[in-house]
N, C-alpha and C positions, 0 to 999 in steps of 0.2 A: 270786596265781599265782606258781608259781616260777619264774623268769628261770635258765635255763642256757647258756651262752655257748660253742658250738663249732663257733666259728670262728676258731681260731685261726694256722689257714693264711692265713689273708686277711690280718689281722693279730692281734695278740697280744692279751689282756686279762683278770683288768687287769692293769695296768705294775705294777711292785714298788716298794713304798713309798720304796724309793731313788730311783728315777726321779721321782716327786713331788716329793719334799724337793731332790732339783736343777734341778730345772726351776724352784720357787719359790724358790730362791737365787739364780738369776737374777733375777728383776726384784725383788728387794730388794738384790743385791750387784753385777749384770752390766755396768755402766756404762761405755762405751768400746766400740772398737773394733780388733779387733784386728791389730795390723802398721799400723797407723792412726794409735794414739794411747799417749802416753809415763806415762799414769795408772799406777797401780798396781792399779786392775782390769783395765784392758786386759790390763796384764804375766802377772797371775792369768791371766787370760780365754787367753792364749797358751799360760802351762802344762799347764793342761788340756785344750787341742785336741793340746798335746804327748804328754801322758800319755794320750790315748785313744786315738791312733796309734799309743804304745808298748803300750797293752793289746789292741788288734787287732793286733799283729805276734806278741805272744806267744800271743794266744787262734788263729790261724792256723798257728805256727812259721813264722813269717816273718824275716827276719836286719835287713830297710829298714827299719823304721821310716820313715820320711821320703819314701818310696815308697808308703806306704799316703795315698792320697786321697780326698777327702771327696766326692759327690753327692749331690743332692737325693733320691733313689733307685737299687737295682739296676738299673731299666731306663737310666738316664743313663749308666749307668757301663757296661754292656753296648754299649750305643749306641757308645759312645766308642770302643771297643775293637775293633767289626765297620766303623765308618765308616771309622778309619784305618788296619784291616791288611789291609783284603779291596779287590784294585785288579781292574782290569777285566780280568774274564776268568777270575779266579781261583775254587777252590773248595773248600768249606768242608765239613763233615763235621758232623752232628750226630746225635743218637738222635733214634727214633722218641716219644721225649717229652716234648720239649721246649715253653716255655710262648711265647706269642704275644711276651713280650719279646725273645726270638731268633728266631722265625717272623717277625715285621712286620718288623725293621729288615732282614731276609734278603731280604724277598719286595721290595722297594724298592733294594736292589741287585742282584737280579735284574735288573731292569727298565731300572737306570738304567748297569749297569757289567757287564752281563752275566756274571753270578759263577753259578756253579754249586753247589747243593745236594746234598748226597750224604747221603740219609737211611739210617740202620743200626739195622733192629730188634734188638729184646732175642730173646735164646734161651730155650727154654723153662722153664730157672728163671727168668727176670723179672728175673737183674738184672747179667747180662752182656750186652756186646755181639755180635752173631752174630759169632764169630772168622773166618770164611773172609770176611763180608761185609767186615768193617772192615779185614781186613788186604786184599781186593782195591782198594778206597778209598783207604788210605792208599801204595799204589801209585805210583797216581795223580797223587800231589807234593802235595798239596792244601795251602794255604796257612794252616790253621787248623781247630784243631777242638773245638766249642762246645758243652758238655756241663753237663745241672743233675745237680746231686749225688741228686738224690730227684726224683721226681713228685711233684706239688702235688693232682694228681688222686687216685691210689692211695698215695700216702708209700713206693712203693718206694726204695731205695735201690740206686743204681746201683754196680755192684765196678768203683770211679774205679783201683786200684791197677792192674788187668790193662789197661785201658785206658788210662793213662796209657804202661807201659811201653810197650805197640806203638808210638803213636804218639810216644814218646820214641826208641826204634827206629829210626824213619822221619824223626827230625829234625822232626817237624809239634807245632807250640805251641799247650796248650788254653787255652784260654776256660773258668773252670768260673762256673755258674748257684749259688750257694748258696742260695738265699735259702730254701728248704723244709729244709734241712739245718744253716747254722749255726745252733747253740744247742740241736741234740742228737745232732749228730755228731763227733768228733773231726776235723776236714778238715786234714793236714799240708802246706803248701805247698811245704815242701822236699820231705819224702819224696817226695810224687806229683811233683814238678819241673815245674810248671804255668808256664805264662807271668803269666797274668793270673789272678786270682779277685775276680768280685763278690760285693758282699754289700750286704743292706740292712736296719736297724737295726729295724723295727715288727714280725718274727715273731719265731723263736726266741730271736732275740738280745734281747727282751723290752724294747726301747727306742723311743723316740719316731716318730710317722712323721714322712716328710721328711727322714730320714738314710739314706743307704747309702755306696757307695764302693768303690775297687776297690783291689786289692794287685798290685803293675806290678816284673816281674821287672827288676830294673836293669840285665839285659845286654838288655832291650829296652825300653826307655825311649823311643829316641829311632823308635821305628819306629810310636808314637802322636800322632796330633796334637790339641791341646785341641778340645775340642768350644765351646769357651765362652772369647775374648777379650777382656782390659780389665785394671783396676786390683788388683792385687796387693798393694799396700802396699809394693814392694819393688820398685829400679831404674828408678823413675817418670820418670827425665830422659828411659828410653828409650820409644821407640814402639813398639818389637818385643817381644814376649812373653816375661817370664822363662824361661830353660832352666834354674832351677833348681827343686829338689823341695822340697816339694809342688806349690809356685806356678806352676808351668808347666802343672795342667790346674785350679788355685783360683781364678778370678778370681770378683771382688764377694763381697759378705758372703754369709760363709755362715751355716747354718742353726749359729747356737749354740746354744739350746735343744738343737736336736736332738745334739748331738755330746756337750753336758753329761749329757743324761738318758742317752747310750750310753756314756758312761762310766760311767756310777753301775747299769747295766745288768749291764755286763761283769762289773764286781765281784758282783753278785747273784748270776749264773752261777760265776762263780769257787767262793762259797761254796758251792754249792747241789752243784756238779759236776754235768760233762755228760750223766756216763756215770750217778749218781742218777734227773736228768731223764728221760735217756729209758727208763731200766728204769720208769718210775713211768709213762709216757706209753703204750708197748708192753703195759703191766701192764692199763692203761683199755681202750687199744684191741681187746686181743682179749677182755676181758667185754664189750664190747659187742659185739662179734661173734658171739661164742661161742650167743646162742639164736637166731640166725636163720641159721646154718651148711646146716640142712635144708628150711630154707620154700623154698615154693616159689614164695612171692608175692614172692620181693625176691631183685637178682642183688645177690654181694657184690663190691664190685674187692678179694677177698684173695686172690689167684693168689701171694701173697710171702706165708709167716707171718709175724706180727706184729712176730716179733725180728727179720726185717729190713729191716722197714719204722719209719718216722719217723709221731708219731701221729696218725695218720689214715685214715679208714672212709668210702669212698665205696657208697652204697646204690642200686640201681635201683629203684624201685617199681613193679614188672611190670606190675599193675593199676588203677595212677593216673598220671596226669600227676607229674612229679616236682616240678615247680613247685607244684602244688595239696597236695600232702606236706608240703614244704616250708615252706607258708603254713600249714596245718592247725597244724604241729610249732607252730611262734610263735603262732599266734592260742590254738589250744586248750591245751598245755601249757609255755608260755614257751621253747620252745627256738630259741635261735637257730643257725643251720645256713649252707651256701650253697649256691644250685643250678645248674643247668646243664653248659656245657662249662669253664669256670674259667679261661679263657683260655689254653686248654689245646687246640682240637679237633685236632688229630694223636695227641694221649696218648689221648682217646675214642676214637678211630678205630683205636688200635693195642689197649684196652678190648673194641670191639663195644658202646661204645655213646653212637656219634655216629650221630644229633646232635640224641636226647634227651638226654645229657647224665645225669648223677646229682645226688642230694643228696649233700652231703661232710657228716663227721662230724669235726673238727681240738681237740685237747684241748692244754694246757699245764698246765706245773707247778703250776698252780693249780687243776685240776680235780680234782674230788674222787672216789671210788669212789660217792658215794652219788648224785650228780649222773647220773652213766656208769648207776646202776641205774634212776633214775626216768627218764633218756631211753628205756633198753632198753623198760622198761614202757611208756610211751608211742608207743613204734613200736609195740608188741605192739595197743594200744587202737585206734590209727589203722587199724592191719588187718585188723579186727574191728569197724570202725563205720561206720555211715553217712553221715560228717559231709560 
């Protein structure tokens, strides 16, 4: 049977032969620790957590370097960012589509610092914010506002440029979600003048999981506090926590593998270009779209045409369970998919369709045209059979 892989929104695969060949250069070369030990792998081992901080400042337009920090994922680095800038009482601003990594940590300050939420749907092209909603919000004074570049659910892509300026306007600092969007979007950190942008290394950025991390505007540096306390490598006599950069949100070893393999990532992307990627990714997406436009057996989430959306095809299956589709896709013709709400239910519920939830369809630079046709045929079989 043939095995087709899309799911690529969850995470990427497979990884690019670069990412293998650095990963396995570590545990034949990686010996030491780094900011630890005086080796000349250590030394190595330093330059290149250097140089993939320098390759994230430029794959972002970023100017810090040295301000780009490393977490175990986007959700750490999100975390970090809503724990230390949102205090009691304060409130925060986001779209109506955002994924449960800015939903949980919001609903728990709620609760515990009594912060207020100020949810702003999209307009009816899908990929502005309502203008009279957001500008009555940011009114408001609101302390933050926390925005994913794309939905995870649908791959729209959010116009971050109009919404950046309002709330640049209003003096109010984003939060941006990348994780649906690095690695086939161009995201300018200057242009848009963001405060913070996370990101995480296992989707488009097409690198290992267990890496993400955030980009920390230096004129607000000092208005986050580390999530995570201890050993640095650096001013050990002291007991209080480095204030300088990186090391003030790095403590304990971090995930080398993972920062290696997203170096050797970076460069993949480099060559490949972005703007290739996702002309190739939008290209899949809408053939697979394109024969189930009129069924009436299946709702499509493409309310965005495909050019501006990031690649992905979420499917309702009117007349099955979407979960039992789902299973069908893997068991009878090898495709792998993912179902439900995707941690996602407010982007369903802004959809219409929570909280059945859909099967997603997510592709990468690795997915082939012929793959995209024998899946198509494959949903066509499934809704035509009695399996």
């Amino acid at each position: 049977m043939e095995r087709v892989y899309l799911d690529n929104s969850a995470t990427s695969f497979p990884k690019p032969e670069s990412v293998k060949q650095a990963v396995m250069r570590y545990f034949e070369f990686g010996a030491g620790n780094p900011g630890r030990t005086a080796s000349e792998d250590a030394l190595a081992m330093e330059r290149s957590i250097y140089n993939t901080r320098l390759a994230l400042a430029n794959f972002f337009h970023f100017d810090a370097p040295d301000h780009v920090i490393f977490t175990k994922n986007i959700t750490e680095a999100i975390n970090l960012v809503l724990f230390s800038v949102l205090k009691n009482g304060d409130r925060v601003i986001v779209s109506e589509i955002e994924h449960n990594a800015v939903l949980r940590p919001l609903e728990v300050l709620k609760e515990k610092r009594g912060i207020e939420v100020i949810e702003i749907p999209l307009d009816e092209d899908g990929v502005h914010l309502d203008a009279e909603r957001l500008d009555a919000a940011l009114k408001t004074k609101p302390r933050l506002m926390a925005l994913s570049c794309a939905s995870n659910v649908s791959g729209d892509v959010l116009a971050l440029k109009e919404a950046a300026e309002a709330a640049k306007n209003h003096g109010v600092p984003i939060l941006l979600d990348t994780a649906q969007a690095a690695g086939v979007t161009d995201i300018d950190f200057k242009a848009l003048g963001v405060a913070f942008l996370a990101f995480t290394g296992h989707k488009s950025l097409l690198g290992p999981q267990g890496i993400g991390g955030l980009l920390i505007d230096p004129k607000r540096t000092e208005i986050l506090d580390p999530l995570i306390y201890g050993g640095t490598g650096s001013y050990s006599e002291l007991l209080t926590q480095p204030t300088i950069m990186p090391d003030r949100f790095e403590s304990g070893t971090g995930n080398l593998l993972g920062i290696l393999g997203l170096e050797a990532s970076l460069g993949t992307l480099r060559e490949k270009g972005i703007e290739t990627i996702a002309s190739h990714e939008r290209h899949l997406i809408r053939e697979l779209e394109k024969p189930f436009e009129d069924d009436h057996r299946v709702k499509l989430l493409n309310r965005v045409p495909a050019s501006k959306r990031v690649g992905v095809l979420s499917i309702d299956f009117k007349e099955r369970d979407n979960a039992v589709a789902a299973h069908l896709l893997a068991r009878e013709f090898g495709i792998v998919t993912r179902v439900g709400l995707h941690c996602a239910p407010a982007a369903h519920k802004a959809f219409g369709t929570y909280p059945k939830g859909t099967v997603r369809f997510s592709v990468s630079p690795y997915t082939t045209i012929k793959e995209i046709e024998y899946t198509a045929q494959s949903i066509k079989k499934l809704l035509t059979s009695d399996f």
